[in-house]
C-alpha positions as a Python dict, from the first residue, in 0.01 Angstrom:
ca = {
    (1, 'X'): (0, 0, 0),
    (2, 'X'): (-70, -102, 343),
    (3, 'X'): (214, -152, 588),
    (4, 'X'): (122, -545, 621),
    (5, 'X'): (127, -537, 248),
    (6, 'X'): (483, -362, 237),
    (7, 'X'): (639, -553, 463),
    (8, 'X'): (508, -883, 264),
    (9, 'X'): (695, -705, -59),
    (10, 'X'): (1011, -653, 107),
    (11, 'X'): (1044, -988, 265),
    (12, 'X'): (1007, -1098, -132),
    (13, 'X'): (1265, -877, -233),
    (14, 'X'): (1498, -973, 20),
    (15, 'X'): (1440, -1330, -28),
    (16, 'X'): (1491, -1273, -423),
    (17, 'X'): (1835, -1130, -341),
    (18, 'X'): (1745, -774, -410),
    (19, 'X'): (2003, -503, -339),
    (20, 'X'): (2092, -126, -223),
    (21, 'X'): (1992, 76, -518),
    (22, 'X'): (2246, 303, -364),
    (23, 'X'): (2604, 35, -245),
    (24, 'X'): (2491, -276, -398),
    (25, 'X'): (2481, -423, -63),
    (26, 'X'): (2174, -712, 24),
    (27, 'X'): (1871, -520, 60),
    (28, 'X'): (1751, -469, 427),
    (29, 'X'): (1510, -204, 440),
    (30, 'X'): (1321, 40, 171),
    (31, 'X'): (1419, 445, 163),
    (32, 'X'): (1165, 669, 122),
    (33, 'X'): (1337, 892, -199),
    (34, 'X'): (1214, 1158, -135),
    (35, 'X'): (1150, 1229, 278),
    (36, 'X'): (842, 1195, 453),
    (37, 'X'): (1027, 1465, 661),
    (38, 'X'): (1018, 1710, 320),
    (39, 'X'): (694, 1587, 196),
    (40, 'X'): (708, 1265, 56),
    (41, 'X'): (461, 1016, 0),
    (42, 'X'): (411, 680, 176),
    (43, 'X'): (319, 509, -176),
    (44, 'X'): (563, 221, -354),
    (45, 'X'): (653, 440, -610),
    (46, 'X'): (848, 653, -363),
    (47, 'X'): (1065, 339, -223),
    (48, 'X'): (1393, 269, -300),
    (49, 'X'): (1500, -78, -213),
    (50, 'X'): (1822, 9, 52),
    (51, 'X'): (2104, -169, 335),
    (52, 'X'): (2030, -6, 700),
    (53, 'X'): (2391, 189, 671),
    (54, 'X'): (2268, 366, 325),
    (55, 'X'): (1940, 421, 482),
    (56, 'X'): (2114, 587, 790),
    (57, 'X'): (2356, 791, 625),
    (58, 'X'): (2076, 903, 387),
    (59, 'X'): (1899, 1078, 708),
    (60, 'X'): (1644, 1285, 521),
    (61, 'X'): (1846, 1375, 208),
    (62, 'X'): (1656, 1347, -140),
    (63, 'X'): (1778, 1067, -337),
    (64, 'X'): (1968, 1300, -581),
    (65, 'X'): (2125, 1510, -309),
    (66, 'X'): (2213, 1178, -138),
    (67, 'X'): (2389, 1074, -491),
    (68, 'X'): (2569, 1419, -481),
    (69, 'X'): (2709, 1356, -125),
    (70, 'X'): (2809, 949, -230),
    (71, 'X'): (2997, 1114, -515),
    (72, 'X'): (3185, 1378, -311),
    (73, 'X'): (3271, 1141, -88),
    (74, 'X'): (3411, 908, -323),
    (75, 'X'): (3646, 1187, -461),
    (76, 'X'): (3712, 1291, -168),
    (77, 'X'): (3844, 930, -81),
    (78, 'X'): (4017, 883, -424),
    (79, 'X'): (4181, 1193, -346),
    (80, 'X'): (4361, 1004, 3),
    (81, 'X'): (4415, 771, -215),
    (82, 'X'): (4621, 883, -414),
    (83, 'X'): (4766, 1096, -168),
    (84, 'X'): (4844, 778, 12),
    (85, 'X'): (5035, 625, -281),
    (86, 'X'): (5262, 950, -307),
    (87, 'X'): (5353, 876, 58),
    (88, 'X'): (5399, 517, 48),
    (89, 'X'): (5629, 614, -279),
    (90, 'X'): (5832, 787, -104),
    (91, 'X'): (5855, 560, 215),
    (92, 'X'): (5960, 301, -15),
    (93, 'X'): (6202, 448, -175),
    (94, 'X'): (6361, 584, 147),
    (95, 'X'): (6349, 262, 266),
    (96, 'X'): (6554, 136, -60),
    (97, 'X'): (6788, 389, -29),
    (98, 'X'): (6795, 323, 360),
    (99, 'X'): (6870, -53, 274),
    (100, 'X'): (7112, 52, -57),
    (101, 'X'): (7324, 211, 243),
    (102, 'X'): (7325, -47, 520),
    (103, 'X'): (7434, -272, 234),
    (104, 'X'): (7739, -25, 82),
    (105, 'X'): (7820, -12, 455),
    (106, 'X'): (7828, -451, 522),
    (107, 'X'): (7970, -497, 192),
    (108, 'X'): (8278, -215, 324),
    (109, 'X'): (8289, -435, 640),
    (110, 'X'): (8320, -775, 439),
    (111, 'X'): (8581, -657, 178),
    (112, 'X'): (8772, -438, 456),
    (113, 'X'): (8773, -752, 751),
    (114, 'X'): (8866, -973, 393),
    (115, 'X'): (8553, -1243, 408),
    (116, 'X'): (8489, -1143, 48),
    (117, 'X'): (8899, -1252, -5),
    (118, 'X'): (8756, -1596, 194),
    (119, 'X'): (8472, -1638, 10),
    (120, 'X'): (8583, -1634, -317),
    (121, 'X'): (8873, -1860, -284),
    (122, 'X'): (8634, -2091, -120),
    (123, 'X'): (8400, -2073, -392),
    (124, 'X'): (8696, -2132, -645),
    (125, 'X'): (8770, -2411, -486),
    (126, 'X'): (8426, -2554, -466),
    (127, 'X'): (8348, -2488, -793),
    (128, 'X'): (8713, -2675, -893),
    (129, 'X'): (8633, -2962, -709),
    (130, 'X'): (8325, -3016, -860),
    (131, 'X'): (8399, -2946, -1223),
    (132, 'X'): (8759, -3105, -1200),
    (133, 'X'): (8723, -3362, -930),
    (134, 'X'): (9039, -3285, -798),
    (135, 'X'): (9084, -3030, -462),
    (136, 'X'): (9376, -2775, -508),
    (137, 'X'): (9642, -2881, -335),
    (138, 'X'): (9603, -3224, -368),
    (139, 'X'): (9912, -3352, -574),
    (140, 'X'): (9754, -3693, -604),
}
């Protein structure tokens, strides 16, 4: 296929919403499968429909040594992953502990200073009021 020809095909491609064969991505550009670099031919049947990043990161990699590399990458980054989690686990429950503390500690300060004394016999009385309409105290 000539390159005016090609170039004609892609355009249809791209304006059919065609995408990466390799990330799904829109299509932008074709990959040769296997490298003109390595021997390759020029001809259609040794196109892959491709995004520019795929396409760059490719470099001159065969299509199935290209797959190889996507999947070791992809363990790779499900490996962080789950790395990640452990550590973010463990922040959070540091930080739940951290907070459990500071708590113990405010809730020591309120009981020992005697606001928890204040609050509850201003929530008794609240609660009175509104149940019994009558403030204690009041001999009305």
């Amino acid at each position: 296929m000539k390159v005016k020809e090609l170039r004609k095909y892609r355009d249809r491609l791209i304006n059919e919403g065609a995408v990466c064969e390799y990330c799904g991505a829109p299509m932008q550009c074709f990959d040769h499968m296997e490298p003109t670099s390595r021997g390759g031919s020029q001809e259609v049947e040794n196109l892959a429909r491709c995004c520019i990043s795929c396409n760059a990161e490719k470099g001159n990699k065969t299509t199935n040594e290209y797959i190889r590399y996507l999947k070791m990458k992809a363990n790779i980054a499900d490996s962080l992953l789950r790395d990640r989690g452990k550590i973010i686990e463990e922040a959070v429950k540091y930080a739940v502990w951290n907070m459990s503390v500071a708590m113990a500690t405010t809730a020591a300060d309120f009981v020992s200073k005697g606001f928890v004394k204040d609050w509850m016999e201003n929530s008794i009385s609240v609660y009175e009021e509104q149940s019994v309409g009558v403030k204690i105290g009041d001999d009305k």
